[in-house]
Chimera marker file (.cmm) of the C-alpha trace (Angstrom):
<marker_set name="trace">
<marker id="1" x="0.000" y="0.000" z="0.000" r="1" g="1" b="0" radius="0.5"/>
<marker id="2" x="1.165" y="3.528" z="-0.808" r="1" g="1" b="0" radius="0.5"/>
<marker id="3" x="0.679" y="6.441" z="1.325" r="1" g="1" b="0" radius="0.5"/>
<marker id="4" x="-1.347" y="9.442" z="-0.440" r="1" g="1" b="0" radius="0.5"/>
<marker id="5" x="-2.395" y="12.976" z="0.795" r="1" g="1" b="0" radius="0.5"/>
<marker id="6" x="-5.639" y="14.170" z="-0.643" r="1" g="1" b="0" radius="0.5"/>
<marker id="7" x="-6.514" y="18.221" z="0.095" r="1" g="1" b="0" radius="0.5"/>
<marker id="8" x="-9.958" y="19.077" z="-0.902" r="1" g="1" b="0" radius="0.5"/>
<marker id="9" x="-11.915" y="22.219" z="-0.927" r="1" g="1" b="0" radius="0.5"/>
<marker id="10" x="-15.761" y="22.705" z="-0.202" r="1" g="1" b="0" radius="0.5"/>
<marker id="11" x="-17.918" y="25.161" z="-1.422" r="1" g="1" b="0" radius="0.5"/>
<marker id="12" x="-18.501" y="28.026" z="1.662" r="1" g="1" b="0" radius="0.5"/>
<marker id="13" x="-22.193" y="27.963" z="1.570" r="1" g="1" b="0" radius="0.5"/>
<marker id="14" x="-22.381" y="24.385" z="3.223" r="1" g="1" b="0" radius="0.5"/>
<marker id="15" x="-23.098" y="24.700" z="7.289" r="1" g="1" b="0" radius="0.5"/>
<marker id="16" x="-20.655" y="23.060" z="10.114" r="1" g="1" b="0" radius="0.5"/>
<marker id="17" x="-22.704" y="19.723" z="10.220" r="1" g="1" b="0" radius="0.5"/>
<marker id="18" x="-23.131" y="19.359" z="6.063" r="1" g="1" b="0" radius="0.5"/>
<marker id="19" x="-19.388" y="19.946" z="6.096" r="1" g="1" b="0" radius="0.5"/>
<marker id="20" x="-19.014" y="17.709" z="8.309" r="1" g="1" b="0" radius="0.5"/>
<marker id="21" x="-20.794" y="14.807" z="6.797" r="1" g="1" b="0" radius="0.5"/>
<marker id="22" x="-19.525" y="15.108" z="3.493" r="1" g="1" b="0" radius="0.5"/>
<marker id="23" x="-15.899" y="14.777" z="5.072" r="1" g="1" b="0" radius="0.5"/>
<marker id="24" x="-17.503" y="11.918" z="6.810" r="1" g="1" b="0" radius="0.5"/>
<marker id="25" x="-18.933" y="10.326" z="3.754" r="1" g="1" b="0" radius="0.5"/>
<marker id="26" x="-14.955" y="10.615" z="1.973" r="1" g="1" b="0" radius="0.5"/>
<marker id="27" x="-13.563" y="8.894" z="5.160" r="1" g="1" b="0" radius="0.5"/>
<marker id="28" x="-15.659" y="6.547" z="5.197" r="1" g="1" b="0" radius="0.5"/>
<marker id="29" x="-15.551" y="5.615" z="1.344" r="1" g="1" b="0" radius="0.5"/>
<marker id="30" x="-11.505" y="4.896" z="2.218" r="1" g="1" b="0" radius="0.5"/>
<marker id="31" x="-12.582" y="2.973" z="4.803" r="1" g="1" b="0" radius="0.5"/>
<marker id="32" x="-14.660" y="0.702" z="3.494" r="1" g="1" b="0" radius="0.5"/>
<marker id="33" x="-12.123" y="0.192" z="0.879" r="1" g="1" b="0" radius="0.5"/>
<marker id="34" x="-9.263" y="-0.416" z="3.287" r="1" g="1" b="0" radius="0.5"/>
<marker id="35" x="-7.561" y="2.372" z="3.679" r="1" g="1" b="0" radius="0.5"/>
<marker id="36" x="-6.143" y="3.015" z="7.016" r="1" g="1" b="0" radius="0.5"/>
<marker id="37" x="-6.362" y="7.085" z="7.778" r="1" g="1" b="0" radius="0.5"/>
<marker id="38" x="-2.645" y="8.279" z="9.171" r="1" g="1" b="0" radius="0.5"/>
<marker id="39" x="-3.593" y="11.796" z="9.925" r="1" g="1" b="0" radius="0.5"/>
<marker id="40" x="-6.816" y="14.147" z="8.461" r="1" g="1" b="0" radius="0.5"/>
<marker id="41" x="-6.952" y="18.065" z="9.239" r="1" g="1" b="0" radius="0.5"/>
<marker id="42" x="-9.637" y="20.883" z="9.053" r="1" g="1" b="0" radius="0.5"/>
<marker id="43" x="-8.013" y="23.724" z="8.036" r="1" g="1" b="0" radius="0.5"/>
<marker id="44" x="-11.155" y="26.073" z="8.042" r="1" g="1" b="0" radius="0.5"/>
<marker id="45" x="-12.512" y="28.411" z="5.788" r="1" g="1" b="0" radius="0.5"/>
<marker id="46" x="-10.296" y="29.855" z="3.484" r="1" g="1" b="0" radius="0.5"/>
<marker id="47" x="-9.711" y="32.607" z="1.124" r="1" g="1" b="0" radius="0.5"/>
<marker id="48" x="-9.042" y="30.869" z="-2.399" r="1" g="1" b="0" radius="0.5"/>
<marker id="49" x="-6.555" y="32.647" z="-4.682" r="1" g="1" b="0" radius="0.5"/>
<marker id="50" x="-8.775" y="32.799" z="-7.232" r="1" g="1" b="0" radius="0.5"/>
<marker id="51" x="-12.541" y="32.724" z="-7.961" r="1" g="1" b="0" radius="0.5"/>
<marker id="52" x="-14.133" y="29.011" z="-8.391" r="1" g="1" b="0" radius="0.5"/>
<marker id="53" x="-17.698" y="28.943" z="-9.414" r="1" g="1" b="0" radius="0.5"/>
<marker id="54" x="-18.033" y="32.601" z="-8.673" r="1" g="1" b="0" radius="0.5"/>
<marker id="55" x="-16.887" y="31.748" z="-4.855" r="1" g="1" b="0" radius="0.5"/>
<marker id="56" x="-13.761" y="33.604" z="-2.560" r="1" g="1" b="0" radius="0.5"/>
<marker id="57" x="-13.582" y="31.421" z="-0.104" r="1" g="1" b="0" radius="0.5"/>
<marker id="58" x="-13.652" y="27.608" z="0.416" r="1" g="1" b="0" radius="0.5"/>
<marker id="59" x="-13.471" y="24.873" z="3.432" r="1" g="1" b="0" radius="0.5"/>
<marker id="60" x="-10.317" y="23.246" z="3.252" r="1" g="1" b="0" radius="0.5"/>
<marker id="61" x="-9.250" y="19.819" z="4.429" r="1" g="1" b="0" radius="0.5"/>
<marker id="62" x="-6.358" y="17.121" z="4.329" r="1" g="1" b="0" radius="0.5"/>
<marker id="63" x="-6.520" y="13.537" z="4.148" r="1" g="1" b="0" radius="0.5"/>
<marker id="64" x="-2.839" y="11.585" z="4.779" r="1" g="1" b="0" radius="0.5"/>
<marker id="65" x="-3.873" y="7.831" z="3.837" r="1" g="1" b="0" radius="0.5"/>
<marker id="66" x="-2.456" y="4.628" z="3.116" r="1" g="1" b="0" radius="0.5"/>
<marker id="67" x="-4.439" y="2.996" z="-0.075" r="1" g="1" b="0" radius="0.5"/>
<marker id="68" x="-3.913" y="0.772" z="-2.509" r="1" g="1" b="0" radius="0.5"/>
<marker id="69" x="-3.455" y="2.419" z="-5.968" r="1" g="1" b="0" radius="0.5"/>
<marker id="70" x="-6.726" y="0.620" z="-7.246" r="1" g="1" b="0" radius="0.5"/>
<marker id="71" x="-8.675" y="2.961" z="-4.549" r="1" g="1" b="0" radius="0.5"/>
<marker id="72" x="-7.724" y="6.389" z="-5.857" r="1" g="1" b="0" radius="0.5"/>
<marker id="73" x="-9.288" y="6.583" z="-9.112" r="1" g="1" b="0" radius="0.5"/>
<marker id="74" x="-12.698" y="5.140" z="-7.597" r="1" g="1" b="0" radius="0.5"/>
<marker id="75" x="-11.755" y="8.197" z="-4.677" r="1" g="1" b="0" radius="0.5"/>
<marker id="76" x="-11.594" y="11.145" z="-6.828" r="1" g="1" b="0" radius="0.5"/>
<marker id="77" x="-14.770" y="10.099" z="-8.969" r="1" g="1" b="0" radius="0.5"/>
<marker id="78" x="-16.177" y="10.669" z="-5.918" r="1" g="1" b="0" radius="0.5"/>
<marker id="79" x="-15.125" y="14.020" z="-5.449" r="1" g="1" b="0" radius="0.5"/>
<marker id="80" x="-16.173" y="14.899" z="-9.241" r="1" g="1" b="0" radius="0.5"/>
<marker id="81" x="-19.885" y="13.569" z="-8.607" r="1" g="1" b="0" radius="0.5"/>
<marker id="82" x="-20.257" y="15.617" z="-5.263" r="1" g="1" b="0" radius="0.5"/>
<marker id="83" x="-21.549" y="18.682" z="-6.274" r="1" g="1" b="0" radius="0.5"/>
<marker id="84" x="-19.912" y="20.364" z="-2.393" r="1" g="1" b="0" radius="0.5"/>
<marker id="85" x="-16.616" y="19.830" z="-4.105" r="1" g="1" b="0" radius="0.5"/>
<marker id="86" x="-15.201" y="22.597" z="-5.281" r="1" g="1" b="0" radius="0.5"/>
<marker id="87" x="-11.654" y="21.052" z="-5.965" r="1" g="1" b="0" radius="0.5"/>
<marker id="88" x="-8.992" y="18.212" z="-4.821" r="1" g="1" b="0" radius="0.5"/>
<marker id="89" x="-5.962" y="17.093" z="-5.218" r="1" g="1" b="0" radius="0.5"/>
<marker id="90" x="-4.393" y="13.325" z="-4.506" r="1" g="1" b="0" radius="0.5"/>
<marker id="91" x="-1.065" y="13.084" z="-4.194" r="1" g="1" b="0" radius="0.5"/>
<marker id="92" x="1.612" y="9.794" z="-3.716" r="1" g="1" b="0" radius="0.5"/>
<marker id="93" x="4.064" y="10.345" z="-0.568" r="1" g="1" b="0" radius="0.5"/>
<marker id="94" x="7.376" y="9.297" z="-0.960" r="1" g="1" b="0" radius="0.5"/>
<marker id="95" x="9.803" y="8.513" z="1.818" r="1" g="1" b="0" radius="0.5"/>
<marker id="96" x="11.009" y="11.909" z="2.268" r="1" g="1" b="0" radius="0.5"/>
<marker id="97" x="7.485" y="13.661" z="2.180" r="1" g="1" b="0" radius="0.5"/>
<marker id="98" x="6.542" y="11.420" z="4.750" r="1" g="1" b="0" radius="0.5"/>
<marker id="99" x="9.354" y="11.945" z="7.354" r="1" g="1" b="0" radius="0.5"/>
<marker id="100" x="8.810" y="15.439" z="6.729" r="1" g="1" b="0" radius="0.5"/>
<marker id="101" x="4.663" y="15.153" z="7.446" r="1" g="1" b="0" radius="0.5"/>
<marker id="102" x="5.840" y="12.970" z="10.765" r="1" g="1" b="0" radius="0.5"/>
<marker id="103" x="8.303" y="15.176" z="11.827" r="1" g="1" b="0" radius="0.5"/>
<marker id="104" x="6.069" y="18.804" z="11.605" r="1" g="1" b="0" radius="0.5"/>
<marker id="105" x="3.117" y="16.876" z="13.000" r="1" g="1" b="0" radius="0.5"/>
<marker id="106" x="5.739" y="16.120" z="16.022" r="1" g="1" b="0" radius="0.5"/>
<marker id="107" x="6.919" y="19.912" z="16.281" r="1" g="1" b="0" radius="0.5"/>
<marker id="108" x="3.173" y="21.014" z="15.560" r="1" g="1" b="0" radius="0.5"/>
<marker id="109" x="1.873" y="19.255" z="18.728" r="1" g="1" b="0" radius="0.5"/>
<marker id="110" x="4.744" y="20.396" z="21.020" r="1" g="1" b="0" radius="0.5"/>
<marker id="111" x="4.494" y="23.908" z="19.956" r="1" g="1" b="0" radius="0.5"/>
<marker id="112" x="0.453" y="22.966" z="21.142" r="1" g="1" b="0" radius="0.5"/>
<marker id="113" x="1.582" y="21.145" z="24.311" r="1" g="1" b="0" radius="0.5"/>
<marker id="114" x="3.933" y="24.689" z="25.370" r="1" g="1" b="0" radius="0.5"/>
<marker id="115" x="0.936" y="26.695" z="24.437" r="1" g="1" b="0" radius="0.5"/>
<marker id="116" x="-1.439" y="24.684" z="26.382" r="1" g="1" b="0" radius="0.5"/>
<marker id="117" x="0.886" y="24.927" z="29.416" r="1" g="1" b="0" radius="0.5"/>
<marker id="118" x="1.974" y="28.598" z="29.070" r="1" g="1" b="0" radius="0.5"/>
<marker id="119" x="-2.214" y="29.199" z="29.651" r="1" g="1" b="0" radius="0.5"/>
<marker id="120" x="-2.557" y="27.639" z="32.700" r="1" g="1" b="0" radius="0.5"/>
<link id1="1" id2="2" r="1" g="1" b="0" radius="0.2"/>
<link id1="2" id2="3" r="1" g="1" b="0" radius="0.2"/>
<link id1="3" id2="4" r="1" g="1" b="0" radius="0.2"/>
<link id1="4" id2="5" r="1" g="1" b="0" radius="0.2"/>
<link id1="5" id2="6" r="1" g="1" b="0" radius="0.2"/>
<link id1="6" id2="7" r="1" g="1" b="0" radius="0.2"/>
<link id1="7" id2="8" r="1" g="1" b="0" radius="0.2"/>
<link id1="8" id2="9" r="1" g="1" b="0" radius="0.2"/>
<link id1="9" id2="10" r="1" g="1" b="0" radius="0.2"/>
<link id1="10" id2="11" r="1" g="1" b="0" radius="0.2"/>
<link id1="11" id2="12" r="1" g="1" b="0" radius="0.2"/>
<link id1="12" id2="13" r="1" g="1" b="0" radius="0.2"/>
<link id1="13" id2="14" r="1" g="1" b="0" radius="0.2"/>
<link id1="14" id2="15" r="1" g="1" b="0" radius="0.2"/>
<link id1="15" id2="16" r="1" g="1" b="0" radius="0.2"/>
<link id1="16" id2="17" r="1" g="1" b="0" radius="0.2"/>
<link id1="17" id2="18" r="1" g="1" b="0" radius="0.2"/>
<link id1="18" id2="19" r="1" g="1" b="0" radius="0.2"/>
<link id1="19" id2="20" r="1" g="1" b="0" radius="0.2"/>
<link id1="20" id2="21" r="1" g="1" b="0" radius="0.2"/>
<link id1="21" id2="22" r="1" g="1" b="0" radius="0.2"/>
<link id1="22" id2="23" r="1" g="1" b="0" radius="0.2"/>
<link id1="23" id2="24" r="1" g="1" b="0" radius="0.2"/>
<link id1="24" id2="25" r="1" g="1" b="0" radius="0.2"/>
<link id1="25" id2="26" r="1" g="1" b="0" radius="0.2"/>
<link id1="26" id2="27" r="1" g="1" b="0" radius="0.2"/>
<link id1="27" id2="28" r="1" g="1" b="0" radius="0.2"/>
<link id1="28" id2="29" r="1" g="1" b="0" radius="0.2"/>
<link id1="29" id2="30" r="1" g="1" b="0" radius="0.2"/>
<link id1="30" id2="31" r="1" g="1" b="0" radius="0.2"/>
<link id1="31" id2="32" r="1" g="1" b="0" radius="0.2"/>
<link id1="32" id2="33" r="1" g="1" b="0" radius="0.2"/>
<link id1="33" id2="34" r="1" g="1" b="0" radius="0.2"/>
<link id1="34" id2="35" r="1" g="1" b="0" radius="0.2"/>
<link id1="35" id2="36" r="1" g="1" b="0" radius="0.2"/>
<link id1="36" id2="37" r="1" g="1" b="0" radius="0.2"/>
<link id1="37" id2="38" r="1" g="1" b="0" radius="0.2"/>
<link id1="38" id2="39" r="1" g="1" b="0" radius="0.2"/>
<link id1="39" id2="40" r="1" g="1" b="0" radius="0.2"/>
<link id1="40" id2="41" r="1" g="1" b="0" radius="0.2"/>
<link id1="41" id2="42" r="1" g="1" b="0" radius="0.2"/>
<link id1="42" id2="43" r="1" g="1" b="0" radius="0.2"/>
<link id1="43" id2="44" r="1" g="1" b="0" radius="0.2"/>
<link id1="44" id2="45" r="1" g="1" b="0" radius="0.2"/>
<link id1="45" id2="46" r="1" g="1" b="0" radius="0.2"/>
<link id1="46" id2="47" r="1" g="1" b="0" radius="0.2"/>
<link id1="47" id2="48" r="1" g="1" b="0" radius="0.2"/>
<link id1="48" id2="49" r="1" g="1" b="0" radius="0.2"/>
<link id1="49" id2="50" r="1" g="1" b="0" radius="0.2"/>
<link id1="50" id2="51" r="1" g="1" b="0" radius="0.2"/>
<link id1="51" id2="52" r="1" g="1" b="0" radius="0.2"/>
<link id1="52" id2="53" r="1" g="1" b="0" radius="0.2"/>
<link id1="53" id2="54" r="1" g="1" b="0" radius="0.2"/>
<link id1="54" id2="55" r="1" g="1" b="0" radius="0.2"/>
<link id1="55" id2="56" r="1" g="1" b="0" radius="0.2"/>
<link id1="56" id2="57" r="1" g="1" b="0" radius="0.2"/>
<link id1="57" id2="58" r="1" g="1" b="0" radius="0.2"/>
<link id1="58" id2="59" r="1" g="1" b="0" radius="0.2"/>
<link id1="59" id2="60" r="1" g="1" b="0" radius="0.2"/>
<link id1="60" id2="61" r="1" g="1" b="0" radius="0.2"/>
<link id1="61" id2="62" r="1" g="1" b="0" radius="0.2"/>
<link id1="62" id2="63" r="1" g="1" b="0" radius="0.2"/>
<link id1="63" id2="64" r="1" g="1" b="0" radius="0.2"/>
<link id1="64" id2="65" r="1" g="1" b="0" radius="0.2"/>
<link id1="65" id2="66" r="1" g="1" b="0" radius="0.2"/>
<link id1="66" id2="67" r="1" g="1" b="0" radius="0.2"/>
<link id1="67" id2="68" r="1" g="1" b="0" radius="0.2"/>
<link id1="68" id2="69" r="1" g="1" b="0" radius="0.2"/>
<link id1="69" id2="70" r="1" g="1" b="0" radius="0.2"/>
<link id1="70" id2="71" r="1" g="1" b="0" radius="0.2"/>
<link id1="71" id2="72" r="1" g="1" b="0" radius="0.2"/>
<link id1="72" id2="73" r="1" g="1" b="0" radius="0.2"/>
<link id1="73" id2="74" r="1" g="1" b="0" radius="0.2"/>
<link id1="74" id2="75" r="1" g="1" b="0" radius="0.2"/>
<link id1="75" id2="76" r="1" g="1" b="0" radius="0.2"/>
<link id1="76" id2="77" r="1" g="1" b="0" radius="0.2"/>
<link id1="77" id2="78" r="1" g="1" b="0" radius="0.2"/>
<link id1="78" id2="79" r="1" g="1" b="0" radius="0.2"/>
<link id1="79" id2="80" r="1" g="1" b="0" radius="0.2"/>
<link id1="80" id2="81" r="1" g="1" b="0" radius="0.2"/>
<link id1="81" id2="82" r="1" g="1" b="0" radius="0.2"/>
<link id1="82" id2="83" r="1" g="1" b="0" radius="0.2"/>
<link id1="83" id2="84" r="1" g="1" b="0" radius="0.2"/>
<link id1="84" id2="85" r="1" g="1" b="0" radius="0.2"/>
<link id1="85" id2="86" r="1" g="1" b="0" radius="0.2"/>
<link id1="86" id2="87" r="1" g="1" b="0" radius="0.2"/>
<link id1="87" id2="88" r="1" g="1" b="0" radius="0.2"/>
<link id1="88" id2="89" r="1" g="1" b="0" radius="0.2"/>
<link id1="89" id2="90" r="1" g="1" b="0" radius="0.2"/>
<link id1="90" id2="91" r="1" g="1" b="0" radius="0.2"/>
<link id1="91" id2="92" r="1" g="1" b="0" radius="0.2"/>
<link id1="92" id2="93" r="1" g="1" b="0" radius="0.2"/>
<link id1="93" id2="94" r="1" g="1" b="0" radius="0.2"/>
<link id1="94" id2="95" r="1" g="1" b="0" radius="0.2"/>
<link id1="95" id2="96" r="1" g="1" b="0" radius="0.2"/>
<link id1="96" id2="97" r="1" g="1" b="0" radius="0.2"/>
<link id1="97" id2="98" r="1" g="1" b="0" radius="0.2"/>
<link id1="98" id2="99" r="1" g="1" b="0" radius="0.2"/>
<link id1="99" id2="100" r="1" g="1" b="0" radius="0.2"/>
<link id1="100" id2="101" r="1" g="1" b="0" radius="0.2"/>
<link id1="101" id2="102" r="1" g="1" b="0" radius="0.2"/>
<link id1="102" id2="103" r="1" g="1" b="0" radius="0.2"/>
<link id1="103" id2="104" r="1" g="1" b="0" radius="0.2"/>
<link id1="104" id2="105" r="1" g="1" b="0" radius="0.2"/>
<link id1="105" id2="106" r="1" g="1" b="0" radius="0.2"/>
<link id1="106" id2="107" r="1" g="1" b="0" radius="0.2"/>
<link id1="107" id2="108" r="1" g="1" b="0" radius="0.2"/>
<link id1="108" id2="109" r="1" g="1" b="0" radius="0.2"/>
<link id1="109" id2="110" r="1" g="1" b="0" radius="0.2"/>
<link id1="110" id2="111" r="1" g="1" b="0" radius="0.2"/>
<link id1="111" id2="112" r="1" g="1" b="0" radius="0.2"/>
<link id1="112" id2="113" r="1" g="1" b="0" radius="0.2"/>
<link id1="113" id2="114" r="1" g="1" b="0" radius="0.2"/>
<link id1="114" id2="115" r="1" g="1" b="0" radius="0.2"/>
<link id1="115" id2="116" r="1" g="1" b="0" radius="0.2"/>
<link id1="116" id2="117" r="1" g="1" b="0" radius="0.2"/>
<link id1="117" id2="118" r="1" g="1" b="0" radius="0.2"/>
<link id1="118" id2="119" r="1" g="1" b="0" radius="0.2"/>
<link id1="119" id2="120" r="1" g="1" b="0" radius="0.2"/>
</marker_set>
């Protein structure tokens, strides 16, 4: 199995619990496919650099997976038939993208942990 990082954008007008399920209903789909989920982020609402479907701004998220290569093409026709999509992108990790991913999500969540414990 290969590992694969998947960002996809949603359109704005969707509310927190549509957004919600329709990242629900892509996890899932890997799931039930075998696809074991290394690390998924929200990243928000977003400013897009340019206008898509007459929209500014987008819901971003991330996906870090491992799949077999069969799954992907069957993953993004997903994305194309969901209208809430407004674009994605599926990527293959190599070794070196993957340290890397490890190694900021370590620094990421100690930079949290020192936050968390400066507050208190």
């Amino acid at each position: 199995m290969n590992q694969y990082e998947t960002i996809f954008i949603l359109t704005p007008v969707l509310s927190d619990e549509q957004v919600k399920e329709a990242v629900g209903k892509f996890e899932k789909f890997l799931n039930d496919r075998g696809s074991k989920m290394v690390h998924q982020e929200s990243w928000g609402l977003r400013k897009l650099a340019y206008p898509i479907q007459k929209k500014m701004t987008g819901f971003y998220h991330l996906f870090e997976f491992q799949a077999d290569p069969t799954v992907i093409a069957s993953f993004e026709v997903e994305f194309k038939r969901d209208e809430r999509v407004l674009r994605f992108l599926t990527v293959r990790l190599d070794k070196h993208a993957i340290a890397f991913n490890q190694s900021h999500r370590v620094k990421k969540g100690a930079a949290e942990a020192v936050n968390e414990g400066g507050e208190a």
